[in-house]
N, C-alpha and C positions, 0 to 999 in steps of 0.2 A: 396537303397540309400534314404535318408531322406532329403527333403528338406524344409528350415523355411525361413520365410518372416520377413522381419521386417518392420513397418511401419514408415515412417518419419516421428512423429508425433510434430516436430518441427513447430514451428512456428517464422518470422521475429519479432527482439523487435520493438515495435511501440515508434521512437521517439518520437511523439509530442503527446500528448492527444487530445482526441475527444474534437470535439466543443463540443457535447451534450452527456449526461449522460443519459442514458437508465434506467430504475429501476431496473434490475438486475444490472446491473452496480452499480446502488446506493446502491441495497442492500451490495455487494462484499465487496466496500469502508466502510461503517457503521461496515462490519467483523473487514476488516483489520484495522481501526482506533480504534478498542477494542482490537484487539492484539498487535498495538504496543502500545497503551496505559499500556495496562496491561505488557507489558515487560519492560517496561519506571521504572514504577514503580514496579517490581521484582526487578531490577537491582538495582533501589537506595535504596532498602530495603536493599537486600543481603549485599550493597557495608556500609553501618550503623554499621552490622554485622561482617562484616569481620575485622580481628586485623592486618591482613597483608598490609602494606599502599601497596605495587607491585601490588597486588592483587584488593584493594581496589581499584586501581586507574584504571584497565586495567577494573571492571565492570561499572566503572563510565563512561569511554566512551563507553561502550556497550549501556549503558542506555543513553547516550546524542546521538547517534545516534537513538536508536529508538522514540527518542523524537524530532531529526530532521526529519525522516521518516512522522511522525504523523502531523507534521507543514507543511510539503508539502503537504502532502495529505488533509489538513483544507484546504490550501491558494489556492488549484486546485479546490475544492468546491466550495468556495467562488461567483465565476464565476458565472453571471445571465443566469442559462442554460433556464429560458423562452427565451430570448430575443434570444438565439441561436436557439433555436426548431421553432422560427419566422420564420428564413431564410431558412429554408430547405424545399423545394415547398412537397407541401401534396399530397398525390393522389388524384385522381379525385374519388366521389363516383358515 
C-alpha cells in the first residue's frame, strides 16, 4: 500500500498591504509592474490589429484591466515607506 502526502501549501490572502515594503518585496513589484505593463500594451496593440470590433472590444478591456492593475500597484508605492520603516522599533545591537 502506498501512501502520498500532500502538503497544504496554501497560504491566507493578505487583505490589507504591508505598512513597509522589503526589497524583495520591491524587487517582486518592479516584476510585476513590467508585466502588466507589457500586457497593457500587447493588448492595445493586438486590439489595433484586430478587424473583429467583438473581439476588438473584449482585448480592449483585457488591456484596461491590466492598466488598472499597474495603477494600483504605482498608487501602493507611492506610500513614504521611510516614514513607515520609522515606526517599527529596531533591534537592539
Amino acid at each position: 500500500m502506498q501512501q502520498t502526502q500532500t502538503l497544504d501549501t496554501t497560504q491566507p490572502l493578505m487583505q490589507v498591504p504591508p505598512a513597509v515594503i522589503t526589497t524583495k518585496d520591491c524587487l517582486y513589484l518592479t516584476d510585476e509592474l513590467s508585466w502588466e505593463l507589457m500586457a497593457a500594451k500587447n493588448c492595445s496593440h493586438t486590439a489595433r490589429e484586430c478587424s473583429d470590433p467583438e473581439i476588438r472590444q473584449l482585448i480592449d478591456k483585457a488591456g484596461m484591466m491590466h492598466q488598472q492593475h499597474y495603477m494600483r500597484i504605482l498608487k501602493f508605492l507611492q506610500t513614504d515607506n521611510n516614514q513607515a520603516m520609522s515606526s517599527i522599533p529596531q533591534p537592539q545591537s
